[in-house]
C-alpha positions as CSV (number, residue, x, y, z in Angstrom):
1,X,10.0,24.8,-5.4
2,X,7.5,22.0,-7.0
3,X,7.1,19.2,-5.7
4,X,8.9,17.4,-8.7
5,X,12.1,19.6,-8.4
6,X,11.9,18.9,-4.7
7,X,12.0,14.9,-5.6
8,X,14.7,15.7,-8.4
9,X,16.8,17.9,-5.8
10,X,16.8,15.3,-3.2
11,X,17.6,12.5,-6.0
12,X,20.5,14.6,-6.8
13,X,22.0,14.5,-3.7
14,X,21.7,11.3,-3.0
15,X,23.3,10.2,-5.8
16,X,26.0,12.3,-5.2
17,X,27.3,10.9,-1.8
18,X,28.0,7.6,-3.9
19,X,26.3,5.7,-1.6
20,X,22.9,4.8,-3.2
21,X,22.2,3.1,-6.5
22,X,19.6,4.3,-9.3
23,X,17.6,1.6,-8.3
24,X,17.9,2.7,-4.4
25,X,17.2,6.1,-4.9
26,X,13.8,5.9,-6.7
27,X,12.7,3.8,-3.9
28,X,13.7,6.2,-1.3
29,X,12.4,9.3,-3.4
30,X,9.4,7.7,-4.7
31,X,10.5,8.8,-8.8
32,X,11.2,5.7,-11.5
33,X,14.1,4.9,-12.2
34,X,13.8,6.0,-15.4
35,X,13.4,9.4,-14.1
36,X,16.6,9.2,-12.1
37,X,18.2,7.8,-15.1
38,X,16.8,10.5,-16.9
39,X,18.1,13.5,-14.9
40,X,21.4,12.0,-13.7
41,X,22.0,12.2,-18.1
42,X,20.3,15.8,-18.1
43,X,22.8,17.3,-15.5
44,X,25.8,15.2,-15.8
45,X,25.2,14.0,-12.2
46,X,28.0,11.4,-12.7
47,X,30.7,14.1,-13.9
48,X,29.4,16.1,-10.7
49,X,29.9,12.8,-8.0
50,X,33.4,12.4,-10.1
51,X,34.7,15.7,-9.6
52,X,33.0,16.2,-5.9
53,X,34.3,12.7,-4.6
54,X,37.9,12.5,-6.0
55,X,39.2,16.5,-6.8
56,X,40.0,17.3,-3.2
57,X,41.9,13.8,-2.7
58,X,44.0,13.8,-6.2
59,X,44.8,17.5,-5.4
60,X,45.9,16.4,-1.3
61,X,47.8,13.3,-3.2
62,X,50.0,15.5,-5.8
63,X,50.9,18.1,-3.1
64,X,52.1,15.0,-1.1
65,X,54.4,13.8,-3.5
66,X,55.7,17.1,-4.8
67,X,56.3,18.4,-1.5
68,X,58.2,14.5,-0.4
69,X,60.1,15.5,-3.8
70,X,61.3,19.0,-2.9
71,X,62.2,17.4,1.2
72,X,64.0,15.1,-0.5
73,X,66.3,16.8,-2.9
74,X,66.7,19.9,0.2
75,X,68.0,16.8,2.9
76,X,69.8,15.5,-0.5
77,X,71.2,19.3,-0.7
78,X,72.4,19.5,3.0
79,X,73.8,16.2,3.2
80,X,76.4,17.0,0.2
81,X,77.1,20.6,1.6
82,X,74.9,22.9,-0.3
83,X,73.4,25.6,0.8
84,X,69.4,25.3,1.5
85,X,67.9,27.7,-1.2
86,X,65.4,30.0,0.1
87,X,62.9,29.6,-2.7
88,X,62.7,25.9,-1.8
89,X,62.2,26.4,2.2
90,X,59.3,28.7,0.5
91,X,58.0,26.5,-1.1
92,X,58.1,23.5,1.4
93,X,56.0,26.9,3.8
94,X,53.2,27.2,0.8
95,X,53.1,23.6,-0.1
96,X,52.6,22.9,3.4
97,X,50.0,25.8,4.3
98,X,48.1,24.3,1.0
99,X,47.8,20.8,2.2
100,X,46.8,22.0,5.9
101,X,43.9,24.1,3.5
102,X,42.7,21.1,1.6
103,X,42.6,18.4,4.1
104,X,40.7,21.0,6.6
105,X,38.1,22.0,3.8
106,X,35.1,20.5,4.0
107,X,34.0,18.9,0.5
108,X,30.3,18.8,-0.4
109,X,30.6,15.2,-0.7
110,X,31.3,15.3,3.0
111,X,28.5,17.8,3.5
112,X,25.9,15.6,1.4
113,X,26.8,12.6,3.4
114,X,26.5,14.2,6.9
115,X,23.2,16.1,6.0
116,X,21.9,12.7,5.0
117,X,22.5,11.2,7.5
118,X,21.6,13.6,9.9
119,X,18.1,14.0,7.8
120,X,17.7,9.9,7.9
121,X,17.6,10.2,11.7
122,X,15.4,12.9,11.9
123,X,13.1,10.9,9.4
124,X,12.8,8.1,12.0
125,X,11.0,10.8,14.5
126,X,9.4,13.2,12.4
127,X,8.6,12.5,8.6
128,X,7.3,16.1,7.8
129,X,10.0,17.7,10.2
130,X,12.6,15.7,8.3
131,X,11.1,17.1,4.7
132,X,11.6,20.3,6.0
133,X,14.9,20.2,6.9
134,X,15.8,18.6,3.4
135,X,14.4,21.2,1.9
136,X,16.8,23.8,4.0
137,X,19.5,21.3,3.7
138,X,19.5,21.5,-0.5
139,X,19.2,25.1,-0.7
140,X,22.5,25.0,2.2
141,X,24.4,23.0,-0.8
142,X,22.9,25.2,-3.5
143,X,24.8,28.0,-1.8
144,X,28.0,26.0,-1.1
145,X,28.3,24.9,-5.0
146,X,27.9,28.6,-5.9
């Protein structure tokens, strides 16, 4: 990998963990911040940090509420006397199993932002050790976007 698409990569995830400004991230890449400007427009990076950032956590939040709907109306169903139906207590089992899913997958947000940090610490020791990890560390979320 050039050294540019090294710079770009690392820009990329930075900006993705929603932590870091344009502004912020040429400094701490050593690229303008036209150039960030320039490739978070040529791959979308904001449509990326949208969809890694907020998908898991809408999805975790409609699952909440449907399955508070359906415990609802099966306690509204036992309290007047009707029989529990069995495609309901299903559901509650798969709504339930898909929430335990979600809130125990790791997002890459939450990968970006650990490997970050983790990398800024190492930084603080070893410049060129820390570079090295990055590198490893980008093609570890190249694989986990795939």
């Amino acid at each position: 990998m050039g050294k540019q698409n090294e710079i770009r990569s690392k820009a990329k995830s930075l900006y993705l963990t929603g932590q870091y400004d344009q502004k912020e991230i040429a400094e701490l890449v050593g690229a303008s911040e036209k150039s960030i400007g320039k490739w978070k427009g040529e791959e979308e990076w904001d449509s990326m940090k949208t969809s890694l950032l907020t998908t898991r956590e809408n999805q975790l939040r409609n699952l909440y509420k449907i399955l508070e709907n359906l415990n609802e109306s099966t306690l509204d169903d036992i309290d007047s006397g009707i029989k529990v139906n069995p495609k309901d207590a299903d559901a509650v089992i798969k709504y339930t199993a898909a929430i335990r899913s979600l809130e125990l997958e790791t997002s890459i947000a939450d990968k970006v932002e650990v490997g970050t940090a983790f990398i800024n610490m190492i930084r603080k020791e070893d410049v060129d050790f820390a570079k090295s990890v990055a590198k490893w560390f980008d093609i570890f979320l190249k694989t986990s976007i795939k």
